[in-house]
C-alpha positions in Angstrom: 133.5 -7.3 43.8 136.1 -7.7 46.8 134.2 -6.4 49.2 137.6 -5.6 51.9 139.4 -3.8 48.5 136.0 -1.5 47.7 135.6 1.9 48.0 136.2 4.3 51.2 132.5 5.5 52.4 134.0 7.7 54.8 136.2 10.4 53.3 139.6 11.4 54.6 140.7 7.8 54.8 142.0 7.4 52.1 145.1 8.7 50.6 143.5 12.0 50.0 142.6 12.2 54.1 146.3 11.2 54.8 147.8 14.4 52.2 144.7 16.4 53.7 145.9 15.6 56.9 149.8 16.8 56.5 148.2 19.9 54.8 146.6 20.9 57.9 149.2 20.0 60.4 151.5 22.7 57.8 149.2 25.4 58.4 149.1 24.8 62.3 152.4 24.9 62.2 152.7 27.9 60.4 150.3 29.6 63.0 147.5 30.2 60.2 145.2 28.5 62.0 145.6 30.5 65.2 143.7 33.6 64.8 140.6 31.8 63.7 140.6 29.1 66.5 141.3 32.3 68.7 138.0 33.3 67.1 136.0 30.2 67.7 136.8 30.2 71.5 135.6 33.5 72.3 132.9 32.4 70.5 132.5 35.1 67.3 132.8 32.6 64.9 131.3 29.3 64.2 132.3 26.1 62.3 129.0 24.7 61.1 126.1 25.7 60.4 124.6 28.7 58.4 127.7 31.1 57.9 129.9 29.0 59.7 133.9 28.3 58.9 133.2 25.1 57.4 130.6 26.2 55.2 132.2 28.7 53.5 135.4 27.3 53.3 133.9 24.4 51.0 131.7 27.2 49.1 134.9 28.5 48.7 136.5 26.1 47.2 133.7 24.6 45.2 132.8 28.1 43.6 136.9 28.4 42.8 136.8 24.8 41.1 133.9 25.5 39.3 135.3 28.6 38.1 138.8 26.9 37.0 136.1 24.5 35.1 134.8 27.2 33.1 137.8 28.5 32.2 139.0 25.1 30.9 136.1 25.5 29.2 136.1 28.5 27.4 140.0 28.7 26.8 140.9 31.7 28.5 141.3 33.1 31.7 138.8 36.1 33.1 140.2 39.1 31.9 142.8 38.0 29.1 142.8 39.9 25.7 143.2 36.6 24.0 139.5 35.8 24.8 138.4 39.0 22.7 136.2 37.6 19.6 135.5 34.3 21.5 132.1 33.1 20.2 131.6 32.1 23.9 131.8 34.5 26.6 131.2 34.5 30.4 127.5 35.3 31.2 127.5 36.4 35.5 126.6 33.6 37.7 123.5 31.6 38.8 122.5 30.8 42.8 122.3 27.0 44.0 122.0 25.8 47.3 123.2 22.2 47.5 123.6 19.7 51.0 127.7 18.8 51.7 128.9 16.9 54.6 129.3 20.6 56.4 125.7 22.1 55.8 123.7 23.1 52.9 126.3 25.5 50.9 124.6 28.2 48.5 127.1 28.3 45.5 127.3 31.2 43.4 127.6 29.0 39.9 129.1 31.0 37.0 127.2 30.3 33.3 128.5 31.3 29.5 126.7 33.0 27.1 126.4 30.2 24.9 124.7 27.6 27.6 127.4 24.9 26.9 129.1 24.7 29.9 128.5 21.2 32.0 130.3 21.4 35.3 131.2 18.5 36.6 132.4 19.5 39.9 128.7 19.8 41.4 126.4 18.9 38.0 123.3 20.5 37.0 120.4 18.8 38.3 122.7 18.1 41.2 121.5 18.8 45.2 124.0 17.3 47.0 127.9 17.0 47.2 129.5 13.4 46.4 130.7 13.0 49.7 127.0 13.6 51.5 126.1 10.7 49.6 128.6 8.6 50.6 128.1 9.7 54.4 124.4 8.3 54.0 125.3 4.8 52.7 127.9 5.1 55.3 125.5 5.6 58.2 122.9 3.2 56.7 125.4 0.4 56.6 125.8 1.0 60.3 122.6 0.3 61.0 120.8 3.5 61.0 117.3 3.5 59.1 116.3 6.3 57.0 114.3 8.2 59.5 117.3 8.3 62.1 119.8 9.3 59.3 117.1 11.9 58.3 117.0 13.4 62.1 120.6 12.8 62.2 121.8 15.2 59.1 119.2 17.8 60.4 121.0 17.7 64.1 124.3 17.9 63.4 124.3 19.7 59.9 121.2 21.6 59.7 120.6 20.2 56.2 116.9 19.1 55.5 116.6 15.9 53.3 113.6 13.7 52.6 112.5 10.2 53.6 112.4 9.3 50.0 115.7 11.4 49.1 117.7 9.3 51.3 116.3 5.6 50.6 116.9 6.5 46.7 120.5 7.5 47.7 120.9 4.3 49.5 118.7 2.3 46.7 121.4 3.7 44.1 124.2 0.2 45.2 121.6 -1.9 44.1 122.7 -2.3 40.5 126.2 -3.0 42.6 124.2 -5.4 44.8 122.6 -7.5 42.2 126.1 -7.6 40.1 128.0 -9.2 43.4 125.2 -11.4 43.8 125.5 -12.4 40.1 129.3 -12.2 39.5 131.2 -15.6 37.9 132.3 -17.9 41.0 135.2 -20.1 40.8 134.8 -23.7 39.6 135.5 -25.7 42.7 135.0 -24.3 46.8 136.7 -27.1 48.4 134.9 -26.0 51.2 131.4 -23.7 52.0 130.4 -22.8 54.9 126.6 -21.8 55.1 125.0 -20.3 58.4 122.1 -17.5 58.6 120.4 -14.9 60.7 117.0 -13.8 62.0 116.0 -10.6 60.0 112.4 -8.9 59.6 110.9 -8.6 56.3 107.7 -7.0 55.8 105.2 -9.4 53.8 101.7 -7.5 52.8 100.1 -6.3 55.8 102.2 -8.4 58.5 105.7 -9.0 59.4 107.5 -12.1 59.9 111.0 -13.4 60.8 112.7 -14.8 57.8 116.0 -16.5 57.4 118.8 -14.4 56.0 122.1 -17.3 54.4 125.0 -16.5 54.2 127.6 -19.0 52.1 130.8 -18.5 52.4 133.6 -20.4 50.0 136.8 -21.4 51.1 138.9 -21.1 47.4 142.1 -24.0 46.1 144.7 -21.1 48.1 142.6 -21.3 51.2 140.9 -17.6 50.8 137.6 -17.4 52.3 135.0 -15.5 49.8 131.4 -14.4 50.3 129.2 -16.1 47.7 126.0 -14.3 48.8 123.1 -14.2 50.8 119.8 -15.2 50.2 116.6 -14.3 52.4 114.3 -17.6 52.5 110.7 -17.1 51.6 109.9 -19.9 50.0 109.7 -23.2 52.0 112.8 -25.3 52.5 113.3 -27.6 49.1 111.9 -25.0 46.7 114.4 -22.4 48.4 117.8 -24.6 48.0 117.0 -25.6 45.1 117.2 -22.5 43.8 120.5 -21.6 45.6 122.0 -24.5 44.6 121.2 -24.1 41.1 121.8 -20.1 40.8 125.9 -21.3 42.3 126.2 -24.0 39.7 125.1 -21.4 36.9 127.3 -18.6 38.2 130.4 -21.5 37.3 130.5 -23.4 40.8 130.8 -27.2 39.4 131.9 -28.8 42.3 132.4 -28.3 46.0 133.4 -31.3 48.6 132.1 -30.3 51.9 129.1 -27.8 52.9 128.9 -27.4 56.4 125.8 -26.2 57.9 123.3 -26.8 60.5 120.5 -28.5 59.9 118.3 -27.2 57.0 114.9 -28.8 56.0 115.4 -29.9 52.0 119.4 -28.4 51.6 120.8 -32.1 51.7 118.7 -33.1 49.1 119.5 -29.9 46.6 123.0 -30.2 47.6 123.0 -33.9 46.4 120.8 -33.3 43.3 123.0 -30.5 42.3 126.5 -32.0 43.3 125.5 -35.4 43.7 129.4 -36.4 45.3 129.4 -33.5 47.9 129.3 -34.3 51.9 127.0 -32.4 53.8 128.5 -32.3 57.0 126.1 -31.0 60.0 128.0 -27.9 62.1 129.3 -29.7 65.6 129.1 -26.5 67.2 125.3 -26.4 66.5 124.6 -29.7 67.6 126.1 -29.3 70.8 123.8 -26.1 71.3 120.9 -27.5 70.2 121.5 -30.1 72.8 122.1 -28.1 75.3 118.8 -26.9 75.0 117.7 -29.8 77.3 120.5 -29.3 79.9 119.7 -27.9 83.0 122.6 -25.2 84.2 124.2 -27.2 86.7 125.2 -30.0 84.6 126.0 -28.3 81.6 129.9 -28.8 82.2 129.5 -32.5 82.5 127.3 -32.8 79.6 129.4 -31.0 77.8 132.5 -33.4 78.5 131.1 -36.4 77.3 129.6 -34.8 74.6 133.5 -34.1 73.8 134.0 -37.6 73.9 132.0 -38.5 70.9 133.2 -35.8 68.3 136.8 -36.0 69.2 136.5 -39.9 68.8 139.0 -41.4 66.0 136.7 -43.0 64.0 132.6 -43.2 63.9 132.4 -46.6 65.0 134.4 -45.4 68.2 132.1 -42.1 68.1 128.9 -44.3 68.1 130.5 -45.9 71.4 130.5 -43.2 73.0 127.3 -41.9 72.0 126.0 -45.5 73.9 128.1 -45.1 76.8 126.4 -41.4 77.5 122.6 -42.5 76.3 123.2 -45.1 79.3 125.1 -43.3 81.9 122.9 -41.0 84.8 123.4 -37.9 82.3 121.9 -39.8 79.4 118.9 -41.1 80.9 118.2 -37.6 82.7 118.3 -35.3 79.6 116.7 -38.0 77.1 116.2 -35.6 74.6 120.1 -34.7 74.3 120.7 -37.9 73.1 118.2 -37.8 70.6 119.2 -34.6 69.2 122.4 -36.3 68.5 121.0 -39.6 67.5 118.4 -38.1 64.8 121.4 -35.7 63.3 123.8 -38.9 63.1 124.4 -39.7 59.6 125.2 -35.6 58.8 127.4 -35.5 62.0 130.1 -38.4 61.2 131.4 -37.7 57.9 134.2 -35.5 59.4 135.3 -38.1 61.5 136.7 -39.9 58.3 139.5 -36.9 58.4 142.6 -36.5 59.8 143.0 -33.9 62.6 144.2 -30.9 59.6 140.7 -31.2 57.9 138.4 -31.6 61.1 139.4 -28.3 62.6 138.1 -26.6 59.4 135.1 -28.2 59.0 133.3 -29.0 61.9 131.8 -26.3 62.7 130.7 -22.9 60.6 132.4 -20.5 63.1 134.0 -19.0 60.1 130.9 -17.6 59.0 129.3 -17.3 62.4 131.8 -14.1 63.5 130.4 -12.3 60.6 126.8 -12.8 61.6 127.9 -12.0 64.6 128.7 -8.2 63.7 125.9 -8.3 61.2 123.1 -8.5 64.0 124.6 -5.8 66.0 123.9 -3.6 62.5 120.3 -4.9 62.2 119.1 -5.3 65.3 118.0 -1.8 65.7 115.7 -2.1 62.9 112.6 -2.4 63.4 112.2 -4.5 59.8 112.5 -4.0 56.0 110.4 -3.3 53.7 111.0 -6.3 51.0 113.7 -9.2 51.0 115.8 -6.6 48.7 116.3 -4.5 51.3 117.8 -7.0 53.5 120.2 -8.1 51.1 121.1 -4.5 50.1 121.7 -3.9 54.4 123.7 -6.9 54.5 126.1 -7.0 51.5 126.7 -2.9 52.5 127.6 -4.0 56.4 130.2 -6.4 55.2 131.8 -4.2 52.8 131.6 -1.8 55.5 133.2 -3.9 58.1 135.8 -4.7 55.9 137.1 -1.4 54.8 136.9 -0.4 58.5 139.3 -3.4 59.1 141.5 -2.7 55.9 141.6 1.5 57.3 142.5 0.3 60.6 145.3 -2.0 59.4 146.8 0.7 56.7 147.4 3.1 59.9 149.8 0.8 60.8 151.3 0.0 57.8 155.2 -0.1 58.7 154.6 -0.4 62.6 156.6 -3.3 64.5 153.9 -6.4 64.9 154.1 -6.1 68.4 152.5 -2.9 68.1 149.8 -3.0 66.1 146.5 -3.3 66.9 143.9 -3.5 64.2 142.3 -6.7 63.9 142.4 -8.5 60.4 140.0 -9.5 57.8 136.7 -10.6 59.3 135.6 -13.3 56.3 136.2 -11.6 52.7 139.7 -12.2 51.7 141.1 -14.2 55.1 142.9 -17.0 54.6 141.8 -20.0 56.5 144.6 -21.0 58.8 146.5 -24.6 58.5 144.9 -24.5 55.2 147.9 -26.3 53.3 147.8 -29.2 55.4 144.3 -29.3 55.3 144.8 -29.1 51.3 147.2 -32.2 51.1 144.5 -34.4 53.4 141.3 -33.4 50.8 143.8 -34.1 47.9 144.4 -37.4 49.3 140.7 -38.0 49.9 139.3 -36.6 46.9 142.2 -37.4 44.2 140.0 -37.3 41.0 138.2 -34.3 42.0 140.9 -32.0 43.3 144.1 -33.6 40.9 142.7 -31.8 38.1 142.6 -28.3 39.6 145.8 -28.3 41.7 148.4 -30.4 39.4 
């Protein structure tokens, strides 16, 4: 599924919000909507809650549709001759209260004689309106947990639903979750990008931190692609072997650079699975992890020589520089910066065989690390999850949720002058990485067996 094309959790932003919208802004006009705002300042009539406008205007209108649906139906309007003889009939009307997005709404549901009528507007069986569903997943995508969306519904709608009513509303994307997860990849990701976050996962009677990856494929056009996410419970080898081998059965047979920070036993699955591939180790990550050692006041310095060595122009000049700083004041005072460098060597230098096109791209997974970015604000707040499942369903629904936030935003100002608009673009899913044509000519150079059949 594309996650930035999927459905609208929030309703009203779509193109029925936009017709809704001019509808209401007609009836202002008119002045129909005067008397009863009149009303709701001087404080004789409500808009939520029990008897409120809201309430009863959506009773309204469900009771009218469900109504109209009988009628289809039967084959005849209330009242017309022509349904004299029918061998159905109308049969009076049955109560059910059900939760909307404005309150809990007790509809008066109409029945026929012969106990053949289905409604499809609100369904028998059925407690709650579509769009109270949809609120849910919306909220728990934003990082709510079920007891706060509970306490939340119950605040500002009045409408009482259970701990387990909620999580089995949320639970029902999980047949969505585990068909993303599963869905036919492309056959070659130039380049994937692989970074992860802290999460809390539950595990018998304690809880533990666990790593939550992320991949993300760049396609042959330059289209970035979330390929999934995995929580790591087993240990490192075991773990990426796996990953590597669920890719290459979902159709991935070849991809030329992963770049990732260090992971304990993902070189060697990456190699076993796609035994040509470079791993190349995220710059960005090695300079942190260095700077572990730095003391504040000589972080800038540090920092500039450090910028000497993966800006150098070849790895022989690169290993130079490395020397210089293991010898100069800075080098012998933070020891262990150097060796944080020196022990990731041979996964830092393969991206200094590329020209200046390709290097920007791949050495470091900032790509990927803007979207964990936004994901930790959405889990943070949690105090942990219950199984790895969980985590996954949490994650894939933030993205998708970020994303149609992003694609709303931009389709407001759809027609604007660029200079005015303001809504930022695609966050990962669906962005196109940028210089990504010159980058394409340098891999195709590099790699002319393995990209030529794919791009000629």
């Amino acid at each position: 599924m594309d996650m930035a094309n999927g459905k609208h959790l929030v309703d009203g932003s779509g193109l029925a919000g936009v017709s809704a919208r001019e509808t209401v802004n007609e009836m202002v006009a008119a002045g129909l909507l005067d008397d009863l705002m009149d009303r709701v300042d001087a404080g004789g009539l409500a808009l939520t809650g029990e008897g409120g406008l809201l309430p009863e205007l959506v009773k309204a209108v469900l009771e009218r549709g469900l109504a109209a649906e009988l009628t289809g139906h039967l084959g005849y309007e209330k009242g017309d001759p022509a349904g004299r003889g029918s061998p159905n009939s109308r049969n009076g009307h049955s109560a059910k209260t059900i939760a909307t997005e404005a309150g809990d709404v007790t509809l008066a549901v109409p029945r026929d004689r012969a106990g053949t009528f289905e409604p499809r507007l609100v369904p028998k069986g059925a407690r709650r309106a579509g769009g109270l569903d949809e609120m849910i997943i919306s909220l728990y995508a934003g990082g709510m947990t079920v007891r706060d969306i509970g306490h939340h519904l119950h605040r500002t709608l009045g409408t009482e639903l259970s701990h387990e009513t909620i999580s089995k509303i949320t639970d029902s994307v999980l047949d969505e979750v585990k068909a993303w997860q599963s869905r036919p990849l492309e056959e070659i990701y130039p380049i994937i990008y692989l970074d992860a976050l802290v999460v809390k996962v539950r595990d018998g009677h304690t809880v533990k931190n666990r790593a939550a990856h992320i991949a993300v494929g760049v396609d042959l056009d330059g289209v970035k692609h979330v390929l999934g996410i995995w929580v790591q419970a087993a240990e490192g080898a075991k773990f990426w072997a796996g990953v590597c081998a669920e890719l290459r059965n979902r159709g991935v047979r070849d991809t030329l650079i992963v770049c990732c920070d260090g992971l304990t036993g993902f070189p060697e699955a990456i190699e076993a699975t796609w035994p040509q591939t470079t791993v190349q180790t995220c710059t960005v990550h090695l300079i942190r992890a260095a700077m572990r050692f730095v003391s504040y006041q000589d972080r800038k310095k540090v920092t500039a020589a450090l910028k000497l060595i993966y800006t150098a122009p070849t790895a022989e000049a690169a290993e130079a520089e490395l020397m210089a700083f293991a010898e100069s004041p800075l080098g012998r005072r933070y020891p262990a910066a150097v060796q944080t460098w020196q022990h990731a060597w041979e996964r830092f230098i393969p991206f200094l065989a590329f020209p200046p096109e390709v290097r920007k791209i791949i050495y470091t997974t900032n790509a990927i690390e803007s979207l964990n970015y936004q994901l930790r604000k959405v889990t943070k707040n949690r105090g942990h999850f219950p199984n790895d499942d969980a985590a996954i369903k949490l994650l894939w629904l933030a993205i998708r949720d970020i994303e149609d936030k992003r694609a709303r935003a931009r389709a407001k100002e759809r027609g604007l002058p660029a200079a005015q608009r303001r809504a930022a673009g695609r966050l990962v899913e669906g962005a196109t990485v940028t210089g990504w044509r010159q980058a394409l000519g340098a891999l195709a150079l590099h790699y002319p067996d393995r990209l030529g059949p794919y791009i000629n």
